[in-house]
HTML snippet that shows the backbone in 3Dmol.js (N, CA, C, O; Angstrom):
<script src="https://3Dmol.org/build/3Dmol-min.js"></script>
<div id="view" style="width:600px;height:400px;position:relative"></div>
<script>
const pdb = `
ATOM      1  N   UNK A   1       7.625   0.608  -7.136  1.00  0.00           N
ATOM      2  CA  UNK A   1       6.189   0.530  -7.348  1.00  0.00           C
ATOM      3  C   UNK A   1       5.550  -0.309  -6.248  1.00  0.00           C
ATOM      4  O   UNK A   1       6.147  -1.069  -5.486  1.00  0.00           O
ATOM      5  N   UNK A   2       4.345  -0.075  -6.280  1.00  0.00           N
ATOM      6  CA  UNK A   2       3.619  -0.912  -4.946  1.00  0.00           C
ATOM      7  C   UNK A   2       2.521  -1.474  -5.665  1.00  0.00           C
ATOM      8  O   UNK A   2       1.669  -0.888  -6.333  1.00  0.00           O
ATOM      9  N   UNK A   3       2.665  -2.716  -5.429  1.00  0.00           N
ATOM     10  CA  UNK A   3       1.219  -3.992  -5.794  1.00  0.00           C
ATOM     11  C   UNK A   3       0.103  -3.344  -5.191  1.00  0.00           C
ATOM     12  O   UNK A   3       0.114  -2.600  -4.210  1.00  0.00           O
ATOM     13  N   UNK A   4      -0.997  -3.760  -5.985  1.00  0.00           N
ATOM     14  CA  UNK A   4      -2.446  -3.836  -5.300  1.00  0.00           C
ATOM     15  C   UNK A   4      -2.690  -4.543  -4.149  1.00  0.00           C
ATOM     16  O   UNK A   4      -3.458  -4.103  -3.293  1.00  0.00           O
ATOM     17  N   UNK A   5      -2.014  -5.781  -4.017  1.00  0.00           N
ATOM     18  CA  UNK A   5      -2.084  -6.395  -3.166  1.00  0.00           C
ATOM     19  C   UNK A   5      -1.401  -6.043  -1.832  1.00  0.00           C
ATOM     20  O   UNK A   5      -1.816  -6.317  -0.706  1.00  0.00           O
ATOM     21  N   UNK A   6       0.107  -5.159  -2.282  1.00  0.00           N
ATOM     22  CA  UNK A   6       0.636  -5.262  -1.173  1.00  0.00           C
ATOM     23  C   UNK A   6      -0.315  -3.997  -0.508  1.00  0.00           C
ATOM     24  O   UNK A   6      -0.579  -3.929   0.693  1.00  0.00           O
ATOM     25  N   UNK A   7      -0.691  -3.189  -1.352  1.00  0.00           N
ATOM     26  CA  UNK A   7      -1.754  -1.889  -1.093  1.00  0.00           C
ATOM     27  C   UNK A   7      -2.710  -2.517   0.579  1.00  0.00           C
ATOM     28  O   UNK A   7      -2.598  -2.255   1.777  1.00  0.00           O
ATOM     29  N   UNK A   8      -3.693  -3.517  -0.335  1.00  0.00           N
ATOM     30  CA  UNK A   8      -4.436  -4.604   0.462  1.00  0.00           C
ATOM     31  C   UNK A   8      -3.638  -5.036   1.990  1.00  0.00           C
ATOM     32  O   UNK A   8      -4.053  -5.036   3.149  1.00  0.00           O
ATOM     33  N   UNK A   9      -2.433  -5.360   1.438  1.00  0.00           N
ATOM     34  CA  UNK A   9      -1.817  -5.926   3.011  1.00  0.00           C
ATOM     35  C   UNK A   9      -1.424  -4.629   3.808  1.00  0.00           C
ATOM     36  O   UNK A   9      -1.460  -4.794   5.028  1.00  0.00           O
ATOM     37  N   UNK A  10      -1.146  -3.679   3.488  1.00  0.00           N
ATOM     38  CA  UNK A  10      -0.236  -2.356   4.452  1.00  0.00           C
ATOM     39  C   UNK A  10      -1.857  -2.160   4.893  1.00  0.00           C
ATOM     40  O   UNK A  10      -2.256  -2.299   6.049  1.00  0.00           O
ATOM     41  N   UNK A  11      -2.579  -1.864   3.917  1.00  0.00           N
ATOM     42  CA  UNK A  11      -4.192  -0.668   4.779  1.00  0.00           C
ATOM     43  C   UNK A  11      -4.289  -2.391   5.812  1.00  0.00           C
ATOM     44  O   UNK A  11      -3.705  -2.150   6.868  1.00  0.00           O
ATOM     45  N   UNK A  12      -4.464  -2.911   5.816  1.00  0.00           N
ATOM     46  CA  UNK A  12      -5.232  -4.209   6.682  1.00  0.00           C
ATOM     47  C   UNK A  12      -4.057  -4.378   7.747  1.00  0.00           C
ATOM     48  O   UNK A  12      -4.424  -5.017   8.733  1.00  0.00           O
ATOM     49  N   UNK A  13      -2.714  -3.947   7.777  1.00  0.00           N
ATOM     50  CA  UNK A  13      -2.137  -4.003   8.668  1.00  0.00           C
ATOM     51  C   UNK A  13      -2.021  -2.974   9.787  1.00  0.00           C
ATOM     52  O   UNK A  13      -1.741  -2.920  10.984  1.00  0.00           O
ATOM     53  N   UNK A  14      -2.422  -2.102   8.667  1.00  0.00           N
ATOM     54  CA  UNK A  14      -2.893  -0.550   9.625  1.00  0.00           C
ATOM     55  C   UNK A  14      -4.052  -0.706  10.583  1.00  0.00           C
ATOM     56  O   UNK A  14      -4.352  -0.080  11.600  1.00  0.00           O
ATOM     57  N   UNK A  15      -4.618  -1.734   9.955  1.00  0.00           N
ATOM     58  CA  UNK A  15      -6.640  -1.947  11.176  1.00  0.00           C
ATOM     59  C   UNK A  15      -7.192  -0.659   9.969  1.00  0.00           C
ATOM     60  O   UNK A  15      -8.004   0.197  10.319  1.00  0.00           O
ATOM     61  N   UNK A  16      -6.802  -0.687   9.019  1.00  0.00           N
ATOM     62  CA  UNK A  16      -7.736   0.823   8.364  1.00  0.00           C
ATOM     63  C   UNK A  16      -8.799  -0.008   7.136  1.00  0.00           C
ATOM     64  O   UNK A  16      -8.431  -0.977   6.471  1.00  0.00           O
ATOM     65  N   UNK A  17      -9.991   0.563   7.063  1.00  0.00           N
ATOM     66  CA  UNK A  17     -10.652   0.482   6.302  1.00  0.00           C
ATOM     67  C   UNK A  17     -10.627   0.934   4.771  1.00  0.00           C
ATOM     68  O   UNK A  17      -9.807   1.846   4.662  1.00  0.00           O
ATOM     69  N   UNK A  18     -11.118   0.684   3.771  1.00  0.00           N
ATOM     70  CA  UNK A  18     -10.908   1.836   2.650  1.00  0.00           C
ATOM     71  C   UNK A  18     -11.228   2.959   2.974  1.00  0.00           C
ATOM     72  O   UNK A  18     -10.147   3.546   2.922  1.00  0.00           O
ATOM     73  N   UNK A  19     -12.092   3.802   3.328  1.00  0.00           N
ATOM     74  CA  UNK A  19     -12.449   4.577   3.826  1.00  0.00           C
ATOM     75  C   UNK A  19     -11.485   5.758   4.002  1.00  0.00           C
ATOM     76  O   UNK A  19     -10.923   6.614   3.318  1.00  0.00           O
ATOM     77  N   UNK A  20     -11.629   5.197   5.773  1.00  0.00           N
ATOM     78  CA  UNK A  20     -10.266   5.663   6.564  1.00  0.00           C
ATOM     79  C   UNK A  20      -8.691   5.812   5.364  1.00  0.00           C
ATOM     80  O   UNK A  20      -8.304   6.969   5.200  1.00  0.00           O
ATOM     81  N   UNK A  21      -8.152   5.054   4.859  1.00  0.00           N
ATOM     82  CA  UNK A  21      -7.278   5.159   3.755  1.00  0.00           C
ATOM     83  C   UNK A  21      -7.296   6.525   3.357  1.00  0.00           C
ATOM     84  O   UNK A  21      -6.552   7.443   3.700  1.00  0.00           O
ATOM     85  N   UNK A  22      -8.749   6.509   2.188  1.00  0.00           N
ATOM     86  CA  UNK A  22      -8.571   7.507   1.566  1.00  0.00           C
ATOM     87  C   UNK A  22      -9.019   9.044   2.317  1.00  0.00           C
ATOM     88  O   UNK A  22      -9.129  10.135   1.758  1.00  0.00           O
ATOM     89  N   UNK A  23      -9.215   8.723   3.683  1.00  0.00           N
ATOM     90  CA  UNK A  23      -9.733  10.201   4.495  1.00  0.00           C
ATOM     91  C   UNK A  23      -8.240  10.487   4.797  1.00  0.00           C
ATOM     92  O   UNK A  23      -8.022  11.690   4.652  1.00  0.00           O
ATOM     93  N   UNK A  24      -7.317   9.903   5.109  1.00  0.00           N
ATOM     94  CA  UNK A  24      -6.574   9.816   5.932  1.00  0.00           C
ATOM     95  C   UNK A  24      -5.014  10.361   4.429  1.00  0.00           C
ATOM     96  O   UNK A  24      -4.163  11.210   4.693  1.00  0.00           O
ATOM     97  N   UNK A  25      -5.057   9.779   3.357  1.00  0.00           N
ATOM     98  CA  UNK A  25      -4.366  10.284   2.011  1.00  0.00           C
ATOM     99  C   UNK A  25      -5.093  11.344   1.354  1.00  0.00           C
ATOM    100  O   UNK A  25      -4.748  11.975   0.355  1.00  0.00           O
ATOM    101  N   UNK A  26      -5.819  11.423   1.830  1.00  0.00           N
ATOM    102  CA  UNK A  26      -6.836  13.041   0.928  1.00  0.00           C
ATOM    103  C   UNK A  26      -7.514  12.567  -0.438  1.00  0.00           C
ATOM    104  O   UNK A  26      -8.274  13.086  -1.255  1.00  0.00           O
ATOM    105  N   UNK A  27      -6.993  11.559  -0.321  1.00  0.00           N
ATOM    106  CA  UNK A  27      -7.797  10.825  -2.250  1.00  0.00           C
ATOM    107  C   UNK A  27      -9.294  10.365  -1.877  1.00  0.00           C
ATOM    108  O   UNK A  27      -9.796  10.162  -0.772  1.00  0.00           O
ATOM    109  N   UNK A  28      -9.764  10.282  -3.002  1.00  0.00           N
ATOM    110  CA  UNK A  28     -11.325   9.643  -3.101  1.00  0.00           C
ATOM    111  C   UNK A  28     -11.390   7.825  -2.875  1.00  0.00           C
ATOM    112  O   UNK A  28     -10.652   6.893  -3.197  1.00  0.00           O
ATOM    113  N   UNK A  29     -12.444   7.933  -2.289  1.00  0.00           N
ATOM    114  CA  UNK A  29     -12.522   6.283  -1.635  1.00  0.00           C
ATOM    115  C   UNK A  29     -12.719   5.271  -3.433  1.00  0.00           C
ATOM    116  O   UNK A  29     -12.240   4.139  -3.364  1.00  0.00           O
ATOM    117  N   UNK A  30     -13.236   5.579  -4.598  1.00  0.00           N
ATOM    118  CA  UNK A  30     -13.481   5.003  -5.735  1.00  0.00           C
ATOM    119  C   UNK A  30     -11.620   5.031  -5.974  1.00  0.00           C
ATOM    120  O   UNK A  30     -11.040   3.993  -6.296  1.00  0.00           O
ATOM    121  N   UNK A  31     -10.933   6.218  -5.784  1.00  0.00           N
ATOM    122  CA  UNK A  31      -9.471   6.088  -6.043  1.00  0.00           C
ATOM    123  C   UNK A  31      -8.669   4.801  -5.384  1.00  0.00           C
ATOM    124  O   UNK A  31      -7.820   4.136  -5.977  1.00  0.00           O
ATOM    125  N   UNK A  32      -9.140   4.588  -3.974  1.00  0.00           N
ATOM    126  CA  UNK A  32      -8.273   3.345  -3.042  1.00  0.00           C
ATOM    127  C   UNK A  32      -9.149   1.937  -3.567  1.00  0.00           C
ATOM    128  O   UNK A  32      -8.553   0.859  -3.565  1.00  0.00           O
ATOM    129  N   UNK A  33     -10.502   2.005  -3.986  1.00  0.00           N
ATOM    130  CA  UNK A  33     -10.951   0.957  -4.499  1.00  0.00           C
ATOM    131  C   UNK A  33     -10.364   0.430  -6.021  1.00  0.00           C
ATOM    132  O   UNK A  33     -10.107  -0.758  -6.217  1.00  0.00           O
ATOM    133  N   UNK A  34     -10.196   1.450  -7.032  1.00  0.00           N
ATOM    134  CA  UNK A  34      -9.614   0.990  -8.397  1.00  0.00           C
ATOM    135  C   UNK A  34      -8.044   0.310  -8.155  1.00  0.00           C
ATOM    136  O   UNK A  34      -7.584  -0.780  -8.492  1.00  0.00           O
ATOM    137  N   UNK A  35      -7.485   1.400  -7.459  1.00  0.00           N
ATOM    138  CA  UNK A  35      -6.208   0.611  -6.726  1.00  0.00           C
ATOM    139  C   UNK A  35      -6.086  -0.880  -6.290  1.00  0.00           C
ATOM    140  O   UNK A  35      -5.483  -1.844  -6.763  1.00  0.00           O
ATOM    141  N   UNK A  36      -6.795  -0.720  -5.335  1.00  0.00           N
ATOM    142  CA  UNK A  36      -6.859  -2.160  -4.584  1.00  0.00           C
ATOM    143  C   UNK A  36      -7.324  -3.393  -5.613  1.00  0.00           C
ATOM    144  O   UNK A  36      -7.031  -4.575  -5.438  1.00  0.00           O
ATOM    145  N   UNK A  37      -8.116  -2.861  -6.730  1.00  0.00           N
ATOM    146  CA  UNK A  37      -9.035  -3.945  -7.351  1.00  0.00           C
ATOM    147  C   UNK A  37      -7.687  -4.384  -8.860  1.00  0.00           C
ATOM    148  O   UNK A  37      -7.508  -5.416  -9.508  1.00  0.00           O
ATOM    149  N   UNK A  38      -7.137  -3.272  -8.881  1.00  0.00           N
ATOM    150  CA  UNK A  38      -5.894  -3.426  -9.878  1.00  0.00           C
ATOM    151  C   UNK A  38      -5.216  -5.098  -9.908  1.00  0.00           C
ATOM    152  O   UNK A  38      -5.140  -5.864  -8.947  1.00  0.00           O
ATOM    153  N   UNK A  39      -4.710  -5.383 -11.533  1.00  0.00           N
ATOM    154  CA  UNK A  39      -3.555  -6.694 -11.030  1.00  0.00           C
ATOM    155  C   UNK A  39      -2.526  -6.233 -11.297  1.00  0.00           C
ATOM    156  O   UNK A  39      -2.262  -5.619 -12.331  1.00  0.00           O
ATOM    157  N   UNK A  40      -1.672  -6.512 -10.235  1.00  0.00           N
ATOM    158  CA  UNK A  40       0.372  -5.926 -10.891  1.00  0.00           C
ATOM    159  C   UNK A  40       0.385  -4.926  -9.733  1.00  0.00           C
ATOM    160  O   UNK A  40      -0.269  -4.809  -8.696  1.00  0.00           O
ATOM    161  N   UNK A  41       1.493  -4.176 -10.377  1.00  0.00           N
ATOM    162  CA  UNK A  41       1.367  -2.753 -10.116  1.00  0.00           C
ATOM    163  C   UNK A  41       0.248  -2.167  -9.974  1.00  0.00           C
ATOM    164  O   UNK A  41      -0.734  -2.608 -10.571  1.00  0.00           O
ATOM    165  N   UNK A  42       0.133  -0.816  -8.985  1.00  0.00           N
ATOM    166  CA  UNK A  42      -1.035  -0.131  -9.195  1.00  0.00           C
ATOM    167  C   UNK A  42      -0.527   1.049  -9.650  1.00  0.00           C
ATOM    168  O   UNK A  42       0.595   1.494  -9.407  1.00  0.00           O
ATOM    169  N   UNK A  43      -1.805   1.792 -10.648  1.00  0.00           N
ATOM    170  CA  UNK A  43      -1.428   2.450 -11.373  1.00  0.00           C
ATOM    171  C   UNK A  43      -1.792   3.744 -10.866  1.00  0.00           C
ATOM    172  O   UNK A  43      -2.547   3.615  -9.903  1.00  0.00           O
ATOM    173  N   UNK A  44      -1.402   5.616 -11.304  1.00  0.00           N
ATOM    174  CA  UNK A  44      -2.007   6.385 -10.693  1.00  0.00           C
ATOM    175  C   UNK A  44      -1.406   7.657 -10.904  1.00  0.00           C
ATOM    176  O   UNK A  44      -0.343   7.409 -11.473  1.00  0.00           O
ATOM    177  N   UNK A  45      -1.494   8.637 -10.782  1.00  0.00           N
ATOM    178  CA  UNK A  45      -0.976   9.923 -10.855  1.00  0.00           C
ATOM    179  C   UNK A  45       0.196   9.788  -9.586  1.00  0.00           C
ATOM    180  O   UNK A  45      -0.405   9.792  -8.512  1.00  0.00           O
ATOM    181  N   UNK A  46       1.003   9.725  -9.484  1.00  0.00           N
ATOM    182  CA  UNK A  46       2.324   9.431  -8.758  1.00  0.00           C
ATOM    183  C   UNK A  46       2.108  11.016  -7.693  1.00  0.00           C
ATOM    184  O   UNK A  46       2.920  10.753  -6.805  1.00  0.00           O
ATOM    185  N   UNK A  47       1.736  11.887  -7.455  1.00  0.00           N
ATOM    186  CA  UNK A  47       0.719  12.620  -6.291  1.00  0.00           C
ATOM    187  C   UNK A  47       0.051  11.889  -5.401  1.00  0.00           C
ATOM    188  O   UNK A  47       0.298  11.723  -4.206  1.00  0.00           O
ATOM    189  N   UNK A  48      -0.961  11.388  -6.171  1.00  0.00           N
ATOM    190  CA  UNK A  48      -1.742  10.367  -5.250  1.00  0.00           C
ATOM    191  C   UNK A  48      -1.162   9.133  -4.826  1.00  0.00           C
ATOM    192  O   UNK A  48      -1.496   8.661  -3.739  1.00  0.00           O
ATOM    193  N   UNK A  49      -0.395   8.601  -5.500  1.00  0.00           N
ATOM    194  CA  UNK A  49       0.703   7.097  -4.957  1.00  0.00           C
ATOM    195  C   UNK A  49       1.557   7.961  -3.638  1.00  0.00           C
ATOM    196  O   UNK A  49       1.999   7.444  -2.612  1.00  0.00           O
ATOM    197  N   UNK A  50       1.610   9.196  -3.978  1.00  0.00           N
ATOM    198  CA  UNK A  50       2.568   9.701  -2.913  1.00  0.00           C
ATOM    199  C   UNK A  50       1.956   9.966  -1.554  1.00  0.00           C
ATOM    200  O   UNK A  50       2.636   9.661  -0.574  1.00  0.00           O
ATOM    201  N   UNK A  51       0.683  10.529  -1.360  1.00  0.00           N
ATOM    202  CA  UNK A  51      -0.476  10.923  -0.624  1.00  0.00           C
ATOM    203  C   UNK A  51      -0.473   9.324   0.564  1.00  0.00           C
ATOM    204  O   UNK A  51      -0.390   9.356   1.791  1.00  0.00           O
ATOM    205  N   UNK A  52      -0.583   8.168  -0.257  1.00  0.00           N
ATOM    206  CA  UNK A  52      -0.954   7.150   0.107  1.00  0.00           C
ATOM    207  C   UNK A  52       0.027   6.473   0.543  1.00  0.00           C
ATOM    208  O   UNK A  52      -0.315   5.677   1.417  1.00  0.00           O
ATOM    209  N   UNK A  53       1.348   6.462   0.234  1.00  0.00           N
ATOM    210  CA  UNK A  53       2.618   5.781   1.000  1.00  0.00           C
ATOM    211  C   UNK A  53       2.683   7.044   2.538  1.00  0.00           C
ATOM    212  O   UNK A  53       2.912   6.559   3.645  1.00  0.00           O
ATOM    213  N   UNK A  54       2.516   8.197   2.437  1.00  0.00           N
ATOM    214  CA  UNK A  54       2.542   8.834   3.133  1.00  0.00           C
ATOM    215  C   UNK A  54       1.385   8.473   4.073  1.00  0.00           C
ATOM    216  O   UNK A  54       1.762   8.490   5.244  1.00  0.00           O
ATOM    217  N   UNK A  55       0.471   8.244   3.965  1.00  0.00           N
ATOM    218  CA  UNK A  55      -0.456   7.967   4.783  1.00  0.00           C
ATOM    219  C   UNK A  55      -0.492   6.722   5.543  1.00  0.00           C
ATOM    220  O   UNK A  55      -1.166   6.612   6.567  1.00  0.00           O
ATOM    221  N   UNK A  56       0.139   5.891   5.116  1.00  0.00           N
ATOM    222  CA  UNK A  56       0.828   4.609   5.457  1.00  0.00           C
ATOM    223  C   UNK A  56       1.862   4.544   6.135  1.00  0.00           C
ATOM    224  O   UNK A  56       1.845   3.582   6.903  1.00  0.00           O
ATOM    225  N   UNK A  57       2.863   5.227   6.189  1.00  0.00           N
ATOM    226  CA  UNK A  57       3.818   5.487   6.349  1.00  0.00           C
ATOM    227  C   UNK A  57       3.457   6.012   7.990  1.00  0.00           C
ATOM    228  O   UNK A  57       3.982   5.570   9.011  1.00  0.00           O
ATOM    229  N   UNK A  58       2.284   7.203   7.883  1.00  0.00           N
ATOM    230  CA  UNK A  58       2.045   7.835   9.337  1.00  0.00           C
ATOM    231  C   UNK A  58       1.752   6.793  10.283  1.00  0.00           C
ATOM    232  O   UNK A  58       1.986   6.879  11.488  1.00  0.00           O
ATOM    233  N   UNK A  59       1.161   5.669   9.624  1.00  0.00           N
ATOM    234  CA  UNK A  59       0.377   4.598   9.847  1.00  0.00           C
ATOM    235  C   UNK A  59       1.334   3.523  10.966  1.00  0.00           C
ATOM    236  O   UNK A  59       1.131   3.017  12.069  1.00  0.00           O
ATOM    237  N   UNK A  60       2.423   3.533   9.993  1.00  0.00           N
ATOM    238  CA  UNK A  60       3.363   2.698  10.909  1.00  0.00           C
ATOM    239  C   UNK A  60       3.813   1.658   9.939  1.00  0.00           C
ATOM    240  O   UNK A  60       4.276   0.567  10.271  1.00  0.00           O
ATOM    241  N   UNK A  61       3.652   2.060   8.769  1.00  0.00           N
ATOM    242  CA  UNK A  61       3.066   0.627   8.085  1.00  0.00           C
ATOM    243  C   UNK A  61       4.500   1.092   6.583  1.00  0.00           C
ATOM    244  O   UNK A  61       4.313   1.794   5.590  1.00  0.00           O
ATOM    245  N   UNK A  62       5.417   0.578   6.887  1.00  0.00           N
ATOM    246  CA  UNK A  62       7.211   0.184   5.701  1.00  0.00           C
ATOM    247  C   UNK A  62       6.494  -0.343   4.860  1.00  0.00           C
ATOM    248  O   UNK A  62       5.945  -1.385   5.218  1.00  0.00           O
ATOM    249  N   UNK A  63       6.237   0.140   3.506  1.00  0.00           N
ATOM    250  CA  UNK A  63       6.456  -0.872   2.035  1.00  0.00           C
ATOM    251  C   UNK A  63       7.946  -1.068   1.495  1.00  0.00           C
ATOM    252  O   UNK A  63       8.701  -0.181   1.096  1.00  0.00           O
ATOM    253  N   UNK A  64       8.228  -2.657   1.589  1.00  0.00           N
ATOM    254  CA  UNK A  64       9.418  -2.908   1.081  1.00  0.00           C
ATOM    255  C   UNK A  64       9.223  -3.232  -0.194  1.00  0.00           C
ATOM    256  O   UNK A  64       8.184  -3.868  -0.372  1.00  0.00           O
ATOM    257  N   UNK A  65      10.033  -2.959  -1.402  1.00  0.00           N
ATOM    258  CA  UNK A  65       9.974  -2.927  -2.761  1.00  0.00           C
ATOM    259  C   UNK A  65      10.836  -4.141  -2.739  1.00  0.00           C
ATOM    260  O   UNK A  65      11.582  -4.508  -1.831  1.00  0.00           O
ATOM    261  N   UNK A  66      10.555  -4.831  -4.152  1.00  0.00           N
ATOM    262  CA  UNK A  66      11.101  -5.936  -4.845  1.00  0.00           C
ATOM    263  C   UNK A  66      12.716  -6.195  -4.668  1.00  0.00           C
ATOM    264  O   UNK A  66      13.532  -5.757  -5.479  1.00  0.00           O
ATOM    265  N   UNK A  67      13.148  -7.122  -3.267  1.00  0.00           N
ATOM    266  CA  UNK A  67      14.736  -6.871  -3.531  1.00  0.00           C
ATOM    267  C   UNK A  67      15.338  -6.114  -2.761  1.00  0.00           C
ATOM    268  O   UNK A  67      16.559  -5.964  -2.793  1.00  0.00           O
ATOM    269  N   UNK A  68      14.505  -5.488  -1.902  1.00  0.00           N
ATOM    270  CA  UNK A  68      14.439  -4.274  -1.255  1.00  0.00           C
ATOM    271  C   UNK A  68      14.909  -4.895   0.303  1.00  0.00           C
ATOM    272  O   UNK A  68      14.288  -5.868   0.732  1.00  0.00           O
ATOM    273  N   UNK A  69      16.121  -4.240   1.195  1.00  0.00           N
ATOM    274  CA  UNK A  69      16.051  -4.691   2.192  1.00  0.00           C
ATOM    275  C   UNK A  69      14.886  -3.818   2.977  1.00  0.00           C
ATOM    276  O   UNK A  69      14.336  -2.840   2.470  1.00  0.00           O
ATOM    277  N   UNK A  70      14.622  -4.292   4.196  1.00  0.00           N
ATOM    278  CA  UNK A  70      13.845  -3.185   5.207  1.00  0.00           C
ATOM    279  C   UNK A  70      14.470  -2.529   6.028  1.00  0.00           C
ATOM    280  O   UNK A  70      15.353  -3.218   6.538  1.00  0.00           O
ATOM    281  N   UNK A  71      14.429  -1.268   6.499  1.00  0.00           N
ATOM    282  CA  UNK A  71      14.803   0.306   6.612  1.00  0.00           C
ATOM    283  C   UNK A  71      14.361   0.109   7.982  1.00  0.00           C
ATOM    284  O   UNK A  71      15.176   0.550   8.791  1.00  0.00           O
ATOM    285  N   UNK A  72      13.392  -0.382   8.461  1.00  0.00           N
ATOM    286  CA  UNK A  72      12.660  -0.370   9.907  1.00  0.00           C
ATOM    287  C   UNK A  72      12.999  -1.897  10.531  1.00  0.00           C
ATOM    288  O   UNK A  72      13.520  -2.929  10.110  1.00  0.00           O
ATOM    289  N   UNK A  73      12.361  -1.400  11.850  1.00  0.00           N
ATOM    290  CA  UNK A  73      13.262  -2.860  12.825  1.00  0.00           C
ATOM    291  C   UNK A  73      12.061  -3.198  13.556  1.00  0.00           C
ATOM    292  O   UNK A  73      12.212  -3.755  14.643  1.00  0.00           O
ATOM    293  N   UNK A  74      10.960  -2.966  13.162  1.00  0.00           N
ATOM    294  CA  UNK A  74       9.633  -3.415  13.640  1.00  0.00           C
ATOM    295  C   UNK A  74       9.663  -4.736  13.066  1.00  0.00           C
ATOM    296  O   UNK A  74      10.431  -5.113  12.181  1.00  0.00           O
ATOM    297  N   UNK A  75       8.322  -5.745  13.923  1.00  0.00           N
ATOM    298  CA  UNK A  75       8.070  -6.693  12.725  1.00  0.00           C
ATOM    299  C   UNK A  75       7.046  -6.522  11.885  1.00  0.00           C
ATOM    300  O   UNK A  75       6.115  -5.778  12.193  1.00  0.00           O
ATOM    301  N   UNK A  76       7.091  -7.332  10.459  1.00  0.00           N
ATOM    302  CA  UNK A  76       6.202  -7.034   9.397  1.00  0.00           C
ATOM    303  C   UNK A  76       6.531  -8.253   8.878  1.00  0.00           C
ATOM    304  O   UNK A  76       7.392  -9.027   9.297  1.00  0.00           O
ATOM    305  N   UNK A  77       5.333  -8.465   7.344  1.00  0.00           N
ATOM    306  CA  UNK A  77       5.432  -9.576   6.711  1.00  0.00           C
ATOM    307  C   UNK A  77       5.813  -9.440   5.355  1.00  0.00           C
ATOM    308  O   UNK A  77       5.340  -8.440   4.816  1.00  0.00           O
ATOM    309  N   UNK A  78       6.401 -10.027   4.778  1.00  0.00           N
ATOM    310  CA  UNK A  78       6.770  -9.903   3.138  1.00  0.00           C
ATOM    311  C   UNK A  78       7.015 -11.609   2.522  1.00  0.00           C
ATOM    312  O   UNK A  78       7.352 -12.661   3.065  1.00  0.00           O
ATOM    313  N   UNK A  79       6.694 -11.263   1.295  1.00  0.00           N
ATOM    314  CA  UNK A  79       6.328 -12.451   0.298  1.00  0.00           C
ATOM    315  C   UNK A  79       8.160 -12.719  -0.010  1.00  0.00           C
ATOM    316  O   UNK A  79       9.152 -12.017  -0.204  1.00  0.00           O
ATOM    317  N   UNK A  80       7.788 -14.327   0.107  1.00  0.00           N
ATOM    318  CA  UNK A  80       9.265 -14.786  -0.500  1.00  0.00           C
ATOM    319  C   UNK A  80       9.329 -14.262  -1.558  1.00  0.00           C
ATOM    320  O   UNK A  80       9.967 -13.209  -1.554  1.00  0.00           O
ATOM    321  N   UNK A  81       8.694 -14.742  -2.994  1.00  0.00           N
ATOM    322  CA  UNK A  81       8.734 -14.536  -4.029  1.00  0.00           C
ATOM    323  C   UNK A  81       7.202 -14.054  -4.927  1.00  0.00           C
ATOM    324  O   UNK A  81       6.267 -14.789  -4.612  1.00  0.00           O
ATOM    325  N   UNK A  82       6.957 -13.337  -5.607  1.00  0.00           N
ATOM    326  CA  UNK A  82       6.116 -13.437  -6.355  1.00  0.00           C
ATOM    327  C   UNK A  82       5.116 -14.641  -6.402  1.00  0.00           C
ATOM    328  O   UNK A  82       5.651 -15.740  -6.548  1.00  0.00           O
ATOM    329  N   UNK A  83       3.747 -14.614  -6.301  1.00  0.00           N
ATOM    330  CA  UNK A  83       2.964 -15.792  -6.090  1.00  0.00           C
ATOM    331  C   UNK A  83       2.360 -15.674  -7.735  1.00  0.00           C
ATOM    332  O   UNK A  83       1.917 -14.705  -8.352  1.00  0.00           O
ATOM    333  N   UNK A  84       2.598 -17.404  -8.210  1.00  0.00           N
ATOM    334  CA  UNK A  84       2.501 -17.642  -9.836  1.00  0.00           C
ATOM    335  C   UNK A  84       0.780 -17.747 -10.137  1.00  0.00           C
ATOM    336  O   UNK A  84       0.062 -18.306  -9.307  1.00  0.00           O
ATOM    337  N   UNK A  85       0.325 -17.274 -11.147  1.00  0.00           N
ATOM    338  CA  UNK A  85      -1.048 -16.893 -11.514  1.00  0.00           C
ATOM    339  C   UNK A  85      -1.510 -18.494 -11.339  1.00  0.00           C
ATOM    340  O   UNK A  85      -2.679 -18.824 -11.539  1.00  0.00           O
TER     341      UNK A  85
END
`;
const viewer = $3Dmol.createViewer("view");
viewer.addModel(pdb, "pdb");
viewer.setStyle({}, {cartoon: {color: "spectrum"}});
viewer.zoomTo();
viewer.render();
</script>
């Protein structure tokens, strides 16, 4: 699954706007905003979660999952641990 937040960090690492996001995943810009505005997980028709890692993905832009080593040899940033409410 992919955080809202980490949502927030991949599009901003891309230089992409919401916008751009959702022109660029084929989804509606209110779709990348409910996302982004989400806490936790973001939630969604798993089509459109797919649309949007893909679009990210073209981007340049690895989501590493919880635990997850990284697959790519670029640099990028990831959270030690979960940040406490």
């Amino acid at each position: 699954m992919i955080t809202a937040a980490q949502l927030r960090a991949a599009r901003a690492l891309a230089g992409m706007d919401q916008k751009t996001l959702a022109e660029k995943a084929g989804v509606s810009l209110p779709t990348i905003q409910r996302m982004e505005a989400s806490t936790g997980n973001v939630r969604g028709v798993v089509d459109t979660l797919t649309k949007i890692i893909t679009a990210l993905d073209a981007a340049g832009i690895e989501l590493i999952g919880e635990n997850a080593p990284s697959q790519g040899t670029g640099r990028g940033v990831r959270l030690k641990s979960p940040a406490s409410p």
